[in-house]
C-alpha positions as CSV (number, residue, x, y, z in Angstrom):
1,X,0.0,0.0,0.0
2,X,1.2,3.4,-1.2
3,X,0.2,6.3,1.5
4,X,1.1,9.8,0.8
5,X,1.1,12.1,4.0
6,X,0.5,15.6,3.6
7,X,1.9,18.4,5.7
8,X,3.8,15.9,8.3
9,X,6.1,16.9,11.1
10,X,8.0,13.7,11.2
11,X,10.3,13.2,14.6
12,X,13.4,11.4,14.3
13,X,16.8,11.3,15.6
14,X,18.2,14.4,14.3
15,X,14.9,16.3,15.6
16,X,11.2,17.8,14.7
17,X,11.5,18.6,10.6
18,X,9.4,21.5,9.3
19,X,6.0,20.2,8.4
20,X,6.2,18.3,4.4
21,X,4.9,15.8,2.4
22,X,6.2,12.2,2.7
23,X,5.6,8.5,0.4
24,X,5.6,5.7,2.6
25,X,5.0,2.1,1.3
26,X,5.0,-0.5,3.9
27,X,9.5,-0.4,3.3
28,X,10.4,3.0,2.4
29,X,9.6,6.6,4.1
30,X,10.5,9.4,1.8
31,X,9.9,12.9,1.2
32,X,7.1,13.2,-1.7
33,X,9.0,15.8,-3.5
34,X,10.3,16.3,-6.1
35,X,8.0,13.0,-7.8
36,X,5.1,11.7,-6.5
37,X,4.5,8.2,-8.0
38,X,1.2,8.3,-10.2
39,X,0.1,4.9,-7.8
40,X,-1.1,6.6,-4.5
41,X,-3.8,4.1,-2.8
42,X,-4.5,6.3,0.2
43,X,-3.6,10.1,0.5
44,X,-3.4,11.4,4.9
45,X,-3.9,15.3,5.8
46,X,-1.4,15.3,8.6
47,X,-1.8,19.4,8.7
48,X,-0.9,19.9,12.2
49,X,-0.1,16.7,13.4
50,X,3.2,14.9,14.4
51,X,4.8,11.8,13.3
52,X,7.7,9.3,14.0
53,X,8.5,5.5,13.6
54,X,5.9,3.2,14.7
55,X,6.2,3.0,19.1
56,X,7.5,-0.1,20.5
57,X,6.8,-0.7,24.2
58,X,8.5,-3.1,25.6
59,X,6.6,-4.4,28.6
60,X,2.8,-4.4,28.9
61,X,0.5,-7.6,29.8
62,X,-2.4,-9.4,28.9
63,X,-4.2,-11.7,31.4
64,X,-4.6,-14.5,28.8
65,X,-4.7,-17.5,29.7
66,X,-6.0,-17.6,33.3
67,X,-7.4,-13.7,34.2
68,X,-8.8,-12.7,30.5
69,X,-11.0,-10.8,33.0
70,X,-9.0,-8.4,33.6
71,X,-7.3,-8.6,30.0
72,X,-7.1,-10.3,27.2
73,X,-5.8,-11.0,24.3
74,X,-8.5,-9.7,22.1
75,X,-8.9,-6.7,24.3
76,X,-5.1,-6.0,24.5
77,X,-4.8,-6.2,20.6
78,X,-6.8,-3.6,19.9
79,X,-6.0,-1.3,23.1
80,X,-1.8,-1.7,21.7
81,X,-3.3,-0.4,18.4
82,X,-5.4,2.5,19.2
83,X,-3.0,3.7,21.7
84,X,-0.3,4.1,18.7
85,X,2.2,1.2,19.1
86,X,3.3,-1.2,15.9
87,X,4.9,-3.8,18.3
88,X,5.0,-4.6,22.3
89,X,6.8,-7.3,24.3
90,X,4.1,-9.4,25.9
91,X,5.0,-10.3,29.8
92,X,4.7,-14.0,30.7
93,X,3.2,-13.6,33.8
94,X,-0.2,-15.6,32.8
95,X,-1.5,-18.6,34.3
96,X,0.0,-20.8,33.4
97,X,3.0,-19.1,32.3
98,X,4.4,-18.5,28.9
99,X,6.8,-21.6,29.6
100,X,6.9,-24.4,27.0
101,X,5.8,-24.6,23.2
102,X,2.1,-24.6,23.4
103,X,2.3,-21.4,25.1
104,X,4.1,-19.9,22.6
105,X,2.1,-21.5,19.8
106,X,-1.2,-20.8,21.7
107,X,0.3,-16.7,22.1
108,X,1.5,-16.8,18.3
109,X,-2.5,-18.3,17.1
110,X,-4.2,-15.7,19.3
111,X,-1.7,-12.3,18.4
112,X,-1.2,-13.3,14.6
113,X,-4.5,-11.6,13.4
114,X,-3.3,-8.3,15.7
115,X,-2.2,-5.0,14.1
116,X,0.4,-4.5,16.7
117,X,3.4,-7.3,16.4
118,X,3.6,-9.0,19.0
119,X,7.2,-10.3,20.7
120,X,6.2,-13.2,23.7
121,X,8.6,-12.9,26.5
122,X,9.0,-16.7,27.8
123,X,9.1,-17.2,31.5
124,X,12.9,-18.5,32.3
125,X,11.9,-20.3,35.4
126,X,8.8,-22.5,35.7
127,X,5.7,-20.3,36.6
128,X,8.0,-17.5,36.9
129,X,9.4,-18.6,40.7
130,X,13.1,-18.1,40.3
131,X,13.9,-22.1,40.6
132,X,13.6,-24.7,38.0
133,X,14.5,-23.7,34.4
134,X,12.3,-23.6,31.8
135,X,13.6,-25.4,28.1
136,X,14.8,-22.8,26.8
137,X,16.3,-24.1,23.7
138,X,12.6,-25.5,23.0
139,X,11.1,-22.1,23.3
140,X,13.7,-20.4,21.4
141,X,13.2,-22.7,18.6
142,X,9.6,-21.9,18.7
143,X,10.4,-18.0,18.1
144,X,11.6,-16.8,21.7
145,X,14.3,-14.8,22.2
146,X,13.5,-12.7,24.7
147,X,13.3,-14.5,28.4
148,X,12.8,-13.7,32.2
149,X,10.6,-13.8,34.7
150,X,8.1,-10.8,33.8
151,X,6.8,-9.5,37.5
152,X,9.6,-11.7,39.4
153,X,13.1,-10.9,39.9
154,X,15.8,-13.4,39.2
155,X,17.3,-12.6,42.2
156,X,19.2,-16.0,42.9
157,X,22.5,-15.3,41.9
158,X,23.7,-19.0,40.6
159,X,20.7,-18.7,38.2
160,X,21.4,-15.3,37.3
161,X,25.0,-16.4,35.7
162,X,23.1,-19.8,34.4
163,X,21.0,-17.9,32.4
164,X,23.1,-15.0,31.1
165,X,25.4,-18.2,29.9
166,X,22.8,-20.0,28.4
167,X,20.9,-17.5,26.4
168,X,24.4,-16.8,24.9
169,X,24.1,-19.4,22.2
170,X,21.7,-18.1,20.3
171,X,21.9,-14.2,21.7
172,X,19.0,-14.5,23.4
173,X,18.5,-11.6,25.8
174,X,17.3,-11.8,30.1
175,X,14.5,-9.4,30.2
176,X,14.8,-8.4,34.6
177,X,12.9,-6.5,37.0
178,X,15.7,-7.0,39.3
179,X,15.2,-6.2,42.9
180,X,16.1,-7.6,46.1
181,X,12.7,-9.3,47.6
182,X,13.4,-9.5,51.1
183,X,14.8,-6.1,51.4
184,X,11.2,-5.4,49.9
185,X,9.2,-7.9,51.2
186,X,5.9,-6.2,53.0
187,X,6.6,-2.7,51.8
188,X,3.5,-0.7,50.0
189,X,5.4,2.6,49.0
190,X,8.8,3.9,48.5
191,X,10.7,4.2,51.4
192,X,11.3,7.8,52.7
193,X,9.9,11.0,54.4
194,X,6.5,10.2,53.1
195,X,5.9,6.6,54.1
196,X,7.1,7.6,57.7
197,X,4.9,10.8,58.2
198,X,1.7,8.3,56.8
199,X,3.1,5.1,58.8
200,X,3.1,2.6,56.0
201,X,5.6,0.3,55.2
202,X,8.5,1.3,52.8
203,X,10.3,-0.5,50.1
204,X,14.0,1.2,50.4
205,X,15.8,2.2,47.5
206,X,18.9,-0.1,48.4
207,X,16.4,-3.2,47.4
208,X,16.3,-2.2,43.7
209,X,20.2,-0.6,43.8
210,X,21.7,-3.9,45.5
211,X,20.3,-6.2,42.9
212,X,21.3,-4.6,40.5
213,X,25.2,-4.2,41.1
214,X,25.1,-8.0,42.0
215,X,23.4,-8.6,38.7
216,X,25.6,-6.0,37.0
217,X,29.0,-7.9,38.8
218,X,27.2,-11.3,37.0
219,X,27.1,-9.8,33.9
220,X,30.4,-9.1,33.9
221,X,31.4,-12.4,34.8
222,X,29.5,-14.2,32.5
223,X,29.2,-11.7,29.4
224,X,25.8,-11.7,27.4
225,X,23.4,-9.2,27.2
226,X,21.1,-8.1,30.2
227,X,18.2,-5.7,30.1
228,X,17.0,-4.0,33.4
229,X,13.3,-3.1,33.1
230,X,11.9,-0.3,35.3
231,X,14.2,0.9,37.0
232,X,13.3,3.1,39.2
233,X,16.1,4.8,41.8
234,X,19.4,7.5,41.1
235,X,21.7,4.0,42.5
236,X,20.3,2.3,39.6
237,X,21.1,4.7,37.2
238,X,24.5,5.3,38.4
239,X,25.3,1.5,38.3
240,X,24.5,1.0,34.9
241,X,26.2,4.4,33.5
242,X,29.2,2.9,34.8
243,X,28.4,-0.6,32.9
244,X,27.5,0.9,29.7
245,X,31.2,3.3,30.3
246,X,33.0,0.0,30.7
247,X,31.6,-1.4,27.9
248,X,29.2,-4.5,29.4
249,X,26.4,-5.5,27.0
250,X,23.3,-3.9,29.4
251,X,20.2,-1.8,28.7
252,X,17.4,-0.6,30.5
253,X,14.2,1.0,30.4
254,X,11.5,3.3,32.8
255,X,7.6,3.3,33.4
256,X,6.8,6.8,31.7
257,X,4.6,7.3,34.7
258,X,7.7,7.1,37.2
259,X,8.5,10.1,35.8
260,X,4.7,11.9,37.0
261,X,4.1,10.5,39.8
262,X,5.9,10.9,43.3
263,X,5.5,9.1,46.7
264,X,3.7,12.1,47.7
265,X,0.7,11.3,45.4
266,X,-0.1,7.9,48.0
267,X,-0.7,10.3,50.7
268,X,-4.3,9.8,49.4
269,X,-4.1,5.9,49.9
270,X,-5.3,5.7,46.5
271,X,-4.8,2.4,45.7
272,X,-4.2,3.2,41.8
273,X,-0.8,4.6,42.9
274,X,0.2,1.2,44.3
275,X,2.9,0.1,41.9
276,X,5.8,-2.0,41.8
277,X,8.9,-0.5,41.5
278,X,6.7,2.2,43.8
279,X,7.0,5.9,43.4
280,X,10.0,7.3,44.5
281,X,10.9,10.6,45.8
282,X,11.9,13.4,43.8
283,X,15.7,13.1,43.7
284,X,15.1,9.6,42.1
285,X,13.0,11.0,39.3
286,X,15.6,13.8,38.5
287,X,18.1,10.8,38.5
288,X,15.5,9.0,36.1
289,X,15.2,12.4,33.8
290,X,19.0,12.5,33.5
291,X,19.2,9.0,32.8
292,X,16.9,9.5,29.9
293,X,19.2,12.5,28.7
294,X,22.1,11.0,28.8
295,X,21.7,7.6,27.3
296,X,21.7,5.8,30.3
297,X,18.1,4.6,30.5
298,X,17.8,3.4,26.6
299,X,13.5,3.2,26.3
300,X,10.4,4.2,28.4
301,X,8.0,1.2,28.8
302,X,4.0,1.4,29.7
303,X,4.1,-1.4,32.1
304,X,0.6,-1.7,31.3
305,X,-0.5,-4.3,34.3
306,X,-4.5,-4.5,34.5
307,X,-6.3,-5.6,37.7
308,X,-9.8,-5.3,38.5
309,X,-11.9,-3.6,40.6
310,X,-11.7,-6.5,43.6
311,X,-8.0,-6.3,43.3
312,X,-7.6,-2.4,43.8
313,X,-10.7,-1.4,45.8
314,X,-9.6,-2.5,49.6
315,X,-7.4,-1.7,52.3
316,X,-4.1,-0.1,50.4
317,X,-1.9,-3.0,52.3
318,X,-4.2,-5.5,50.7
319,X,-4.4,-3.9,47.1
320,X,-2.7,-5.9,44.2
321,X,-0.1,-3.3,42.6
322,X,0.1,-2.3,39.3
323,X,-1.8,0.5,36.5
324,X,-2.6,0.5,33.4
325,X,-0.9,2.6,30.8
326,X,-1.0,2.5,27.1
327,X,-4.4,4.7,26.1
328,X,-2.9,7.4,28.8
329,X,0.9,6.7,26.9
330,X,0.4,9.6,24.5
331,X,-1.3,11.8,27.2
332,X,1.8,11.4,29.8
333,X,4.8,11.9,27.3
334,X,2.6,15.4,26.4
335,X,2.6,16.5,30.0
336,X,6.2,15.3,30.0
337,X,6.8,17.2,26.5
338,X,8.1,21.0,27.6
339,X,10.6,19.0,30.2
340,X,12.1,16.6,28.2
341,X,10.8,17.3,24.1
342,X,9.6,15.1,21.6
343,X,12.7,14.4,20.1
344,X,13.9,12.7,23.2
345,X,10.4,11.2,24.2
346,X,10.0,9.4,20.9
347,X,13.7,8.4,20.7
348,X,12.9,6.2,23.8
349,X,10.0,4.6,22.1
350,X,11.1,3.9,18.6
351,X,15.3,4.1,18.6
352,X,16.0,3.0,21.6
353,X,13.3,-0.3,22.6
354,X,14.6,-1.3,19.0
355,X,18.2,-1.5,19.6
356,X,17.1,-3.2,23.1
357,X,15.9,-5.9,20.7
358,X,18.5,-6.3,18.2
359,X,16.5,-4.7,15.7
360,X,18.2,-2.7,12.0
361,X,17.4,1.3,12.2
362,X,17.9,1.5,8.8
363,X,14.7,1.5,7.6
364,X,11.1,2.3,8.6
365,X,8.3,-0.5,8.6
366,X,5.7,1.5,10.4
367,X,4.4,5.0,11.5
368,X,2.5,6.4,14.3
369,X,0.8,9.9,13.8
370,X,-0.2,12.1,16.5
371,X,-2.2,15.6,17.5
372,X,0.0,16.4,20.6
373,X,-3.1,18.8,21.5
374,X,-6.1,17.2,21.1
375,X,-8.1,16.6,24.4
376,X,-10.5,13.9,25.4
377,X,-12.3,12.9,28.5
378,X,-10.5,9.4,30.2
379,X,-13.5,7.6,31.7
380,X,-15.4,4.6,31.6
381,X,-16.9,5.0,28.3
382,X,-13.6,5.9,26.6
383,X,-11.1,3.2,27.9
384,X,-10.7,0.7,25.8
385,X,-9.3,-2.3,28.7
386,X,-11.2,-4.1,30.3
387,X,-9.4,-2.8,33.6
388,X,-10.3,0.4,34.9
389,X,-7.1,1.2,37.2
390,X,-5.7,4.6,36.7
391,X,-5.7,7.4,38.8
392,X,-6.3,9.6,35.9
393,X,-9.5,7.8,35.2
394,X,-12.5,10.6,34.6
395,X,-10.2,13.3,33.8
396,X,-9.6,15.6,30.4
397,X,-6.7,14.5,28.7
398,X,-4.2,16.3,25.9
399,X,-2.8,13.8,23.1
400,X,-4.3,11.6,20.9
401,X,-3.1,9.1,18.6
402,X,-4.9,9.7,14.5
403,X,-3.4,7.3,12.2
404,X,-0.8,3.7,12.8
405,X,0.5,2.3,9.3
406,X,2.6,-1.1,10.2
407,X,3.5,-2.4,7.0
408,X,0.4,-2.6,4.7
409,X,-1.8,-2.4,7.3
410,X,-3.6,1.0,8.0
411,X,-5.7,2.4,11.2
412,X,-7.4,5.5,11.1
413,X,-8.4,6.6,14.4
């Protein structure tokens, strides 16, 4: 399919280009002029509007098999979609868990009519519990490459270094929300000034910053390539600066709303700011902005985790954590847009979660067009999972997603 684009600001790399007119035909993305082919099957005013390679996110969930619920396939599909992203790493942490061939070949039967690719994270342990190894070599010769544990850290160290040896022989990569549990274990909120004035129980920064040097001092033991997913603390980011300096084969990403949202916001007990990594303070999000400025912190993630209403409405000690993320992705990287700009925003959704996968940046396979302006009311009505748990649910928001082209497929919006 040929699509000519009128009047596009396309974001890339090298920054926001003066609105033009672009050809794009499911391989190539070229300016128009000075030919237009004669062959144009669909012609796009994008007067106004903003554009850039097609978003990749690189953790979100569905619930399928087990909690469909809360999400599933079907209602993930077309959520990835109409929130803008051409591809999305789907977590494992189902039940049962994505952890032998007929999950993977149930996964590929279920996303293969999606718009959005889909990339299935395999669990790396059985049902995710940091013990007994999945086969790995099965999976991987079903189509995984991407492994770990999803929710779970992989915080036993001899498995750690199995892993990271294993995956090597076919460059597989460990996907790790690495933390240390017991240093964590019965805290609801970042530990700090906040926690103690309100009298709940904190999750210290040292659990997250511990785990990962030890899984950093790994790495560098065993080589292979190790990617930390939402990080969320300023020892973090330091840690892995160093590691990329010295040259170790690590990446990492960031929940986008880590960036909003601050321990101060659970002084409601609003259960919808029960996450995991929790909020942190705001000398760790400064650490997280600079991180994102300076390389460090390679992609910004959704880490989209559904949970219905019996899971979040209770006593906050009792709540499951987690939020949803991707129809409210567009709206937080516009809030987040005078800080930080859209060139560095969408370099951390296209760029960088691509290079996290091994993926060429030499050409351009898919599109997602924007109005960073628009408003539209979040509520009930509007949301398109079947989960509900957001704390900007009923509110106006600014950004919304118009057209997604991946490959010959087209969505107008």
């Amino acid at each position: 399919m040929t699509i000519l684009l009128k009047s596009l600001s396309f974001i890339d790399s090298k920054g926001i280009h003066k609105p033009d007119d672009y050809i794009f035909d499911g391989g190539s993305f070229v300016k128009a002029a000075p030919t237009i082919p004669k062959q144009i099957d669909q012609t796009l005013d994008c007067t106004g509007l903003f554009g850039s390679a097609g978003w990749v996110d690189l953790r979100c969930m569905a619930c399928e098999p087990g909690e469909e619920y809360k999400e599933s396939l079907d209602s993930l599909g077309a959520l990835l979609q109409a929130s803008g992203f051409s591809k999305a790493v789907l977590m494992p942490n189902t039940h049962p868990a994505i952890q032998n061939k007929n999950d993977i070949q149930f996964l590929k039967s279920k996303t293969s009519g999606w718009f959005t690719e889909a990339v299935i994270q395999a669990s790396i342990t059985k049902d995710n519990k940091g013990e007994d190894f999945t086969d790995i070599l099965d999976l991987n010769s079903h189509g995984a490459f991407v492994f770990g544990d999803g929710l779970n850290p992989l915080s036993n160290p001899d498995r750690l270094a199995k892993v990271l040896q294993y995956l090597q022989k076919f460059d597989g990569i460990l996907f790790d929300h690495s933390y240390e549990p017991l240093l964590a274990l019965f805290g609801q909120m970042h530990e700090g000034l906040v926690s103690t004035k309100i009298g709940m129980k904190g999750i210290p920064g040292l659990a997250e910053e511990i785990a990962v040097k030890k899984n950093l001092d790994i790495l560098r033991y065993t080589g292979g390539r190790l990617h930390f997913q939402t990080i969320s603390t300023k020892g973090a980011v330091e840690a892995i600066r160093l590691a990329k300096q010295e040259g170790l084969s690590v990446t990492c990403d960031t929940s986008i709303y880590h960036l909003l949202f601050s321990d101060e916001d659970l002084q409601t007990f609003d259960s919808n700011f029960k996450v995991n990594p929790p909020f942190r303070d705001h000398e760790n999000i400064l650490a997280l902005i600079e991180g994102l400025q300076d390389g460090t912190i390679d992609a910004l993630v959704s880490n989209h985790q559904p949970q219905d209403i019996d899971a979040k409405h209770m006593e906050f000690d009792l709540a499951q954590s987690g939020t949803i993320g991707l129809q409210t992705f567009l709206p937080a990287m516009a809030k987040l847009s005078d800080q930080l700009g859209w060139q560095l925003l969408i370099s951390k959704i296209t760029d960088g979660p691509r290079r996290v996968l091994g993926e060429d940046l030499s050409s351009i396979s898919s599109l997602t067009i924007f109005d960073p302006s628009e408003a539209w009311h979040y509520n009930h009505k509007s949301n398109l999972s079947l989960s509900s748990n957001h704390p900007w649910m009923n509110s106006t928001l600014q950004g919304k997603v118009k057209f997604v082209i991946n490959r010959d497929k087209l969505n107008k919006l």
